[in-house]
C-alpha positions as CSV (number, residue, x, y, z in Angstrom):
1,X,0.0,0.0,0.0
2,X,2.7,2.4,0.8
3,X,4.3,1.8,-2.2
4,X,1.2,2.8,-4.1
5,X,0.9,6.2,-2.6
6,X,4.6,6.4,-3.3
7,X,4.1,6.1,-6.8
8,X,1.1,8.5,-6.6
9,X,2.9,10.9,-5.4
10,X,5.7,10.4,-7.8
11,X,2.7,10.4,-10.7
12,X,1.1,13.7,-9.4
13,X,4.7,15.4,-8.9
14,X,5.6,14.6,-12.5
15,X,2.1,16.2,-13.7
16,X,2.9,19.4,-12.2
17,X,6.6,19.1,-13.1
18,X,5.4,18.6,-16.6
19,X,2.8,20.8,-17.1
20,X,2.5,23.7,-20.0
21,X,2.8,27.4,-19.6
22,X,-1.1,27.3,-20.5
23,X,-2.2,24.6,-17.9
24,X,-0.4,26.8,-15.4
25,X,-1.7,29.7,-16.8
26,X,-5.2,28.1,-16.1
27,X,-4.6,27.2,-12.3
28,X,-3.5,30.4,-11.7
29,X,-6.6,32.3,-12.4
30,X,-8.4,30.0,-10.6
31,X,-6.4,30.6,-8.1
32,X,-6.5,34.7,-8.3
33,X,-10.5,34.4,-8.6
34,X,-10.9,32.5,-5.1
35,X,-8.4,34.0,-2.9
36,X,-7.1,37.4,-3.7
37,X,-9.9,39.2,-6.6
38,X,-13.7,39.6,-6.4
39,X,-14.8,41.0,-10.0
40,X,-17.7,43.5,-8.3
41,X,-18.5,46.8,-8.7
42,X,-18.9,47.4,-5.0
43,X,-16.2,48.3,-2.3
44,X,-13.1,46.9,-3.3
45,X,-14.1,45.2,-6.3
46,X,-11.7,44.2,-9.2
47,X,-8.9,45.5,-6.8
48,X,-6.2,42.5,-6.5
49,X,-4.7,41.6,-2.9
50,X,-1.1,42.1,-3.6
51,X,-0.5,38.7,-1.2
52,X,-2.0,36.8,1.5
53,X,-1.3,34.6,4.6
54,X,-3.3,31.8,4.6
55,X,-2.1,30.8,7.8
56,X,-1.4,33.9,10.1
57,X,-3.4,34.2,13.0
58,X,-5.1,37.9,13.0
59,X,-4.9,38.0,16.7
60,X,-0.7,38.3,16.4
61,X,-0.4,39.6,13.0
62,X,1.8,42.7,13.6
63,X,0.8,44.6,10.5
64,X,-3.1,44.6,12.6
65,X,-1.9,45.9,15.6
66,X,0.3,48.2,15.2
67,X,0.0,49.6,11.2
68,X,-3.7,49.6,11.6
69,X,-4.3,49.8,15.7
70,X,-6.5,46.6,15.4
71,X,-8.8,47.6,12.8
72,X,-9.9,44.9,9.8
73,X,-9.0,42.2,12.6
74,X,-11.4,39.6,13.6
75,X,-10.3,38.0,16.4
76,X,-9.5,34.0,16.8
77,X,-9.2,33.9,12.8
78,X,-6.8,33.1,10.5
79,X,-6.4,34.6,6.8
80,X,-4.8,37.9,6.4
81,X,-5.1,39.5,3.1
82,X,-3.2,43.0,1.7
83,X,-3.1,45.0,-0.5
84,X,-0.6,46.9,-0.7
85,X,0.2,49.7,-3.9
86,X,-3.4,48.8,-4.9
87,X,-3.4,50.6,-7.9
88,X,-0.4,49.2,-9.1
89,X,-1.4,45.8,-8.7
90,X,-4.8,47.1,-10.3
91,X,-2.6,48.3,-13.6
92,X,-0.8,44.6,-13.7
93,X,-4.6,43.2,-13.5
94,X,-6.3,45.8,-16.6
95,X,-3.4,44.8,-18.7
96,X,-3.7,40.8,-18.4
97,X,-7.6,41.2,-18.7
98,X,-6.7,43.3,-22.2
99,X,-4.3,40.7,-23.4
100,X,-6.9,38.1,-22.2
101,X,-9.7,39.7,-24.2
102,X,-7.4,40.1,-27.1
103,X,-6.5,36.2,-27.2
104,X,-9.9,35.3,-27.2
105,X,-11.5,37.2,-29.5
106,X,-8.8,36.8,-32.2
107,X,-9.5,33.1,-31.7
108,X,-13.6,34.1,-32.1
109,X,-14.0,32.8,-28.5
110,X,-17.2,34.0,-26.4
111,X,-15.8,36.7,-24.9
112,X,-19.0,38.2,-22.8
113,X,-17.9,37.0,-19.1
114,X,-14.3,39.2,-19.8
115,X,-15.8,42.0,-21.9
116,X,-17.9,42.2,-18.2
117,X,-14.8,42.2,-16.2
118,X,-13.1,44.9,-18.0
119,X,-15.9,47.1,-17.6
120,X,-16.0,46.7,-14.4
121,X,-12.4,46.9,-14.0
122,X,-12.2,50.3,-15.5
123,X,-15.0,51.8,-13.6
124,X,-13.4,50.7,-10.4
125,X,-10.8,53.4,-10.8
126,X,-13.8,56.0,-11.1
127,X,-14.8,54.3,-8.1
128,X,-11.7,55.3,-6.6
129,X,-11.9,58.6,-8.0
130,X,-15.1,59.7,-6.4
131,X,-13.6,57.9,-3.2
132,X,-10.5,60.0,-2.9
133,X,-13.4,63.2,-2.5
134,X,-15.4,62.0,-0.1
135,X,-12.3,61.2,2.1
136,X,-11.4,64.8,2.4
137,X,-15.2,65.9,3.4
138,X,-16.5,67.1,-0.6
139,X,-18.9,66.2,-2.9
140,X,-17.8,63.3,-5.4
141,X,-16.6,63.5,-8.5
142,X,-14.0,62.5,-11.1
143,X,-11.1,64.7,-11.3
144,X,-8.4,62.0,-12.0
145,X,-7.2,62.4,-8.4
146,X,-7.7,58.5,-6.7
147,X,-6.8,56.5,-3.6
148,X,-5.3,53.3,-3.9
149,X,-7.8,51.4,-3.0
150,X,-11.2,51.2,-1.0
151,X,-11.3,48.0,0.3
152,X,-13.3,47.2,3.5
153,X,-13.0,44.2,6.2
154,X,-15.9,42.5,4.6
155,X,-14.2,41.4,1.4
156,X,-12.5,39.2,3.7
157,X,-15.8,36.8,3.7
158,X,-15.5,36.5,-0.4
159,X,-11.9,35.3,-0.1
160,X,-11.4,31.9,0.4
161,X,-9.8,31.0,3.8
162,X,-9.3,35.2,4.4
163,X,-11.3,36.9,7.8
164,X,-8.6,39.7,8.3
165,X,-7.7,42.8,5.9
166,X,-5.0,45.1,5.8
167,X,-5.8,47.7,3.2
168,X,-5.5,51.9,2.8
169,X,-9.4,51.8,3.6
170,X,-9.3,50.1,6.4
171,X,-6.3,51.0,8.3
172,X,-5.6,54.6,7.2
173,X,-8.6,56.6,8.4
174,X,-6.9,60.3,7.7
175,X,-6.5,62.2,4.8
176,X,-2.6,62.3,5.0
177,X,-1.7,58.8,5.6
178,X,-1.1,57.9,1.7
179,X,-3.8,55.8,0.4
180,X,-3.9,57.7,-2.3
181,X,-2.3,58.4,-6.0
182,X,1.9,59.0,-6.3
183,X,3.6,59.4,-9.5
184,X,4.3,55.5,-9.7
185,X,0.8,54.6,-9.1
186,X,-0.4,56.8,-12.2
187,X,2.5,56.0,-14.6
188,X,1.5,52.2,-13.6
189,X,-2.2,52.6,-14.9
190,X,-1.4,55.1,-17.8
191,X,1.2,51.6,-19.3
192,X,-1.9,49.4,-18.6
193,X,-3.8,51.9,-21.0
194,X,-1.7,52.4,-23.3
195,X,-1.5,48.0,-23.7
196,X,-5.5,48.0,-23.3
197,X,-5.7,51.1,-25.8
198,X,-3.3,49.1,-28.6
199,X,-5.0,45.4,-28.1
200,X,-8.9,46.2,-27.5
201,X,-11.2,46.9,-30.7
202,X,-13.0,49.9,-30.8
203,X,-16.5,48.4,-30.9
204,X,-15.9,47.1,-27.9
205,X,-18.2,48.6,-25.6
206,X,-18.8,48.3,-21.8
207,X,-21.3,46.5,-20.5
208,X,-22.0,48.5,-17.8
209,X,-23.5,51.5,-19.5
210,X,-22.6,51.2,-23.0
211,X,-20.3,53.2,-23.8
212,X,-17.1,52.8,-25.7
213,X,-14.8,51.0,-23.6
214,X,-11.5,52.8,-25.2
215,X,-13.2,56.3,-25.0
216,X,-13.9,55.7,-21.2
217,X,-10.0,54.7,-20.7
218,X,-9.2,57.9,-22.8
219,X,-11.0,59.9,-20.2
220,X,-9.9,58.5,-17.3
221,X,-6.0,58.9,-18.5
222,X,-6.7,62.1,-19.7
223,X,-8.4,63.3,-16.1
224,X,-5.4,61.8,-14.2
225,X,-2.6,63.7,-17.0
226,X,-4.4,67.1,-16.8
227,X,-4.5,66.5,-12.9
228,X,-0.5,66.5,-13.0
229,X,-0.2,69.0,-15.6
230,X,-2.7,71.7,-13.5
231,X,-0.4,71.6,-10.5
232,X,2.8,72.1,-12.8
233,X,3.4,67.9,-11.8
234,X,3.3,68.2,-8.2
235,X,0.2,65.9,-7.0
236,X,-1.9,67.6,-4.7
237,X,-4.7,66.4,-2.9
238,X,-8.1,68.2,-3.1
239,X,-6.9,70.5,-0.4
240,X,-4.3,71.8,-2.2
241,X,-1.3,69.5,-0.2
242,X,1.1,68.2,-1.6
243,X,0.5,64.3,-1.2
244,X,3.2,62.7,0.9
245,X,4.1,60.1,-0.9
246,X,6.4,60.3,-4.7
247,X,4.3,64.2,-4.6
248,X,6.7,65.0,-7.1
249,X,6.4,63.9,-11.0
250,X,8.4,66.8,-13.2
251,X,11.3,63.8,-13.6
252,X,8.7,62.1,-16.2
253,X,6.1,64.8,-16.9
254,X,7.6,64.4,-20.7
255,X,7.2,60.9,-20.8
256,X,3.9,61.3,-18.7
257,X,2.6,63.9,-21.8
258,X,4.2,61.6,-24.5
259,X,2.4,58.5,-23.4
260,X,-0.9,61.0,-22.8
261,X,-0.6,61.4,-26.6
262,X,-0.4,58.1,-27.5
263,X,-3.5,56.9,-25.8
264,X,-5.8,59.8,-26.3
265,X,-4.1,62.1,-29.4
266,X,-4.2,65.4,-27.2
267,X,-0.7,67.6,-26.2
268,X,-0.3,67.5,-22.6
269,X,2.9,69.2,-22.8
270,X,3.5,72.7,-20.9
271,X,6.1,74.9,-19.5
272,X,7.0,72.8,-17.1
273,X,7.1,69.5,-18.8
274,X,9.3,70.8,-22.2
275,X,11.8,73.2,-19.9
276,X,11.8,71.5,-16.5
277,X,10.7,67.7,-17.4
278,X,12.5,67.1,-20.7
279,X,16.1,68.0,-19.7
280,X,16.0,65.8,-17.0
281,X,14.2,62.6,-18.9
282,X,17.2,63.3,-21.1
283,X,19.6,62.6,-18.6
284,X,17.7,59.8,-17.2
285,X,17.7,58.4,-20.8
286,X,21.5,58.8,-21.0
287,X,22.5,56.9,-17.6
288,X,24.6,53.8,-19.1
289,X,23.7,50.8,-16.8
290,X,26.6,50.1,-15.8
291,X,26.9,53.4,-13.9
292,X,25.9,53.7,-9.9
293,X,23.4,56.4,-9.9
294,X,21.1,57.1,-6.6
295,X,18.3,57.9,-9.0
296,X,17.9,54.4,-10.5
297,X,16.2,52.7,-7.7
298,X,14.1,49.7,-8.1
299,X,11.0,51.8,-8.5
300,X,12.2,54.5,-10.7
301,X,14.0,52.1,-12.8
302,X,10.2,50.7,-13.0
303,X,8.8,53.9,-13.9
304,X,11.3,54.6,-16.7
305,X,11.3,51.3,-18.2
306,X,7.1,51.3,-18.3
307,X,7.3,54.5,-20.0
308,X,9.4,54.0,-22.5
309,X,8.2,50.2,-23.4
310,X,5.3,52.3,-24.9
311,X,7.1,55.9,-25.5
312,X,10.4,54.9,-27.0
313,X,13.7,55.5,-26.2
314,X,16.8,57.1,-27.4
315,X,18.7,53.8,-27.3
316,X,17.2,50.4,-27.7
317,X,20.8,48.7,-26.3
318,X,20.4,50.7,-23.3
319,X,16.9,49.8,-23.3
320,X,18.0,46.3,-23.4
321,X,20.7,46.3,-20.9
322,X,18.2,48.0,-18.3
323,X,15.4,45.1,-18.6
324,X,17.8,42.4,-18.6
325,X,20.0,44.0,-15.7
326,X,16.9,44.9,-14.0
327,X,14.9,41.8,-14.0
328,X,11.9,44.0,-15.5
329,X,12.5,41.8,-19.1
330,X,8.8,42.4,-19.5
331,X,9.3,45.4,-21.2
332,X,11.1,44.1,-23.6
333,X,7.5,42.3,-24.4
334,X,5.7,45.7,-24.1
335,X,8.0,47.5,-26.3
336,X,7.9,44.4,-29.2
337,X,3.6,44.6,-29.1
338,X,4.0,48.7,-30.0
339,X,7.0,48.1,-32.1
340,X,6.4,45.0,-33.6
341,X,9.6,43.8,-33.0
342,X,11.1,40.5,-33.5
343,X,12.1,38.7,-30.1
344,X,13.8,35.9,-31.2
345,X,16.9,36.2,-29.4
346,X,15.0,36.1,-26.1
347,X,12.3,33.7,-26.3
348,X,14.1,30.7,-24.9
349,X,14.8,33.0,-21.8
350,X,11.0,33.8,-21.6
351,X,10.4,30.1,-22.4
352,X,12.3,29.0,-19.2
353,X,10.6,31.9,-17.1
354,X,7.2,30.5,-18.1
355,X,8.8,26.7,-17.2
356,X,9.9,27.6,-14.2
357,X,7.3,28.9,-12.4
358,X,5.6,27.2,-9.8
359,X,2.3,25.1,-10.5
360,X,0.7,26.5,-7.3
361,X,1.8,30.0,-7.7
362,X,3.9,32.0,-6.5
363,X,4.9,32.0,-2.8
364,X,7.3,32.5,-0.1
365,X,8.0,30.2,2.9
366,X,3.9,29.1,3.3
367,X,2.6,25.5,3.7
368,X,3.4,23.5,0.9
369,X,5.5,26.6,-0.7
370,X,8.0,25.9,-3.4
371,X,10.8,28.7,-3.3
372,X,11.1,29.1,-6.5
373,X,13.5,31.5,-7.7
374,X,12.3,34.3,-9.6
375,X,8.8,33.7,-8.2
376,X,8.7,34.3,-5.0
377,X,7.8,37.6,-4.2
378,X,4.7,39.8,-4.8
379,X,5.4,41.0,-8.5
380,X,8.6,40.0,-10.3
381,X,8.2,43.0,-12.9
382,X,7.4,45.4,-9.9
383,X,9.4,44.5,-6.9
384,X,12.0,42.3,-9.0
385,X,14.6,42.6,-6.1
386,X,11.7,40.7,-4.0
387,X,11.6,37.9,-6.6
388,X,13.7,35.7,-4.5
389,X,11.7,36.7,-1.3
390,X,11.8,38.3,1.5
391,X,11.6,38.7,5.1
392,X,8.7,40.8,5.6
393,X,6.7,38.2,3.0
394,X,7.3,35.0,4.9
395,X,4.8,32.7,4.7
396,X,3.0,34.7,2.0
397,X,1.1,33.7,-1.2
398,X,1.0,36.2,-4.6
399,X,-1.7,37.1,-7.0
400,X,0.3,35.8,-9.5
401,X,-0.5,38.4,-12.4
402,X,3.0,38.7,-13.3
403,X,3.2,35.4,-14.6
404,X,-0.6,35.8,-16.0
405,X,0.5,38.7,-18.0
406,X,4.0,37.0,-19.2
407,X,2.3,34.3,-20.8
408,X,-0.5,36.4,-22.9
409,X,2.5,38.8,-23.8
410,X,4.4,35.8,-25.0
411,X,1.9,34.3,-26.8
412,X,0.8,37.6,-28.6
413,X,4.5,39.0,-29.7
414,X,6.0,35.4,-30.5
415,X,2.6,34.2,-32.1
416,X,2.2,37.4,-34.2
417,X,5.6,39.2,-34.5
């Protein structure tokens, strides 16, 4: 008998050892559906938990006592989910769902059930729009200005094993904490945009009011843009405040007014983009990677390389080097679906990527966990120096979107290209 289960297990391991990118691909939405996404139009709807802990107990989770003084804790539970750069997490999410819908219609699939989730995905951020007003005591409206997220302790109950939430709703109660929109978070949903802009049809319209789909993601980009441009790219908050958090985007307002053009055909350029912003994009643009610059953090390197995966660049070797050196080689992806460029020379390295990753999902030191490298931290292409792990995510569990949206980039440029 023993023997049997030994050669079950053996059986089942070499199932998962040998599965394809696209029977991954399949268990990991399945996976991202039950535990970290609820596709809703309500309260934190279509916002993705950046990662979870299936097993912490709420009672002694630090991040509940003393980041959020107790609150979204139910006591004597288990299952603690974050988010955490919610709008970031959001902009991996829109751009998957956009390749998704792509793949499927160009294969004449039904494609009602996503055409639904996209429209609901896109109206969350004027969800969060409105939000961000009534927060600091005005009447709501969309003026491109969001928080982060609004997600309240009762999602918990639509997540599968999750009672506790740690989230900008729930444990920052004032105005000036930071749940709200930095320079990182709009450049993040103006590249998922600019990927739904160039894959999605223009008869596609949403199924929540009917409208256009790619004239309602014009607006919203164009709302957040003249936001930043109004306030000469400092982000203020409805009070006028400077928001405390990356306040400060004159480093890309040209790249922020370039890409502004791409997706909606109007100049966003001013004074202080063309004779403040452009002269230092041009010396961020000239940085050889090789060169220690303070600057060229993980998230700035982020920024720049999502900006010009849809913008351009001066030089496409330096380009290169920076997604390759930087573990962001997504972009290089990005930049082929605008460019149409041909890949060749990397596929086997996506290839193995794809290969590589874990059946289960990504993880870090949980139940069960395989520490695989490259996946095991929250977002590869965000937080690549986490892709190993890291203390703060022990025992954590990840959306997965980064792989989600490395496969459906793979299979458009190297199917197409």
């Amino acid at each position: 008998m023993r023997i049997f289960f030994i050669i079950l297990t053996y059986m089942f391991i070499g199932k998962l050892l040998s599965q394809t990118p696209g029977e991954k691909a399949i268990q990991y939405q399945e996976r991202l559906y039950t535990r970290f996404l609820v596709v809703d139009t309500g309260k934190g709807g279509c916002l993705p938990a950046a990662r979870i802990w299936p097993e912490m107990n709420c009672d002694n989770a630090w991040q509940m006592q003393v980041l959020c003084g107790g609150n979204g804790m139910i006591p004597g539970k288990n299952g603690l989910a974050e988010w955490m750069d919610g709008t970031v997490h959001w902009a991996h999410y829109a751009a998957w769902l956009s390749t998704e819908y792509y793949l499927q219609w160009k294969e004449q699939k039904n494609v009602s059930l996503i055409r639904d989730e996209l429209s609901k995905a896109w109206y969350a951020l004027s969800r969060l729009d409105k939000a961000s007003k009534l927060k600091y005591g005005q009447n709501p409206r969309e003026d491109g200005f969001l928080l982060r997220d609004d997600v309240p302790t009762a999602l918990a109950a639509k997540l599968q094993g999750m009672h506790c939430v740690k989230s900008g709703e729930v444990c920052r109660t004032g105005i000036e904490d930071g749940n709200m929109m930095s320079q990182d978070q709009a450049i993040y949903i103006l590249w998922a945009a600019a990927i739904s802009n160039q894959l999605l049809p223009d008869t596609l319209t949403s199924s929540l009011d009917g409208i256009a789909l790619k004239e309602k993601i014009k607006t919203k980009c164009h709302q957040i843009i003249s936001y930043f441009r109004n306030t000469d790219w400092q982000i203020l908050d409805p009070n006028g405040n400077r928001v405390p958090i990356g306040y400060s985007a004159t480093g890309y307002a040209f790249a922020i007014a370039r890409i502004g053009k791409i997706i909606t055909g109007k100049n966003y350029h001013n004074w202080g983009s063309l004779i403040n912003g452009r002269p230092i994009w041009s010396t961020l643009m000239q940085i050889p990677y090789e060169k220690n610059n303070p600057t060229q953090t993980e998230v700035n390197m982020g920024m720049q390389l999502a900006l010009c995966s849809v913008i351009g660049y001066p030089s496409y070797n330096r380009f290169t080097q920076w997604c390759e050196g930087a573990g962001m080689e997504i972009y290089l992806l990005v930049d082929a679906l605008f460019r149409k460029r041909n890949l060749v020379f990397y596929q086997s390295m996506f290839e193995e990527m794809l290969h590589n990753a874990p059946s289960h999902g990504p993880c870090f030191m949980s139940t069960h966990c395989t520490n695989t490298p490259g996946w095991s931290g929250e977002n590869r292409w965000f937080h690549p120096n986490h892709r190993n792990g890291s203390k703060d995510q022990q025992g954590a569990l990840f959306n997965g979107l980064d792989y989600l949206l490395l496969y459906n980039l793979y299979r458009i440029v190297y199917n197409e290209h």
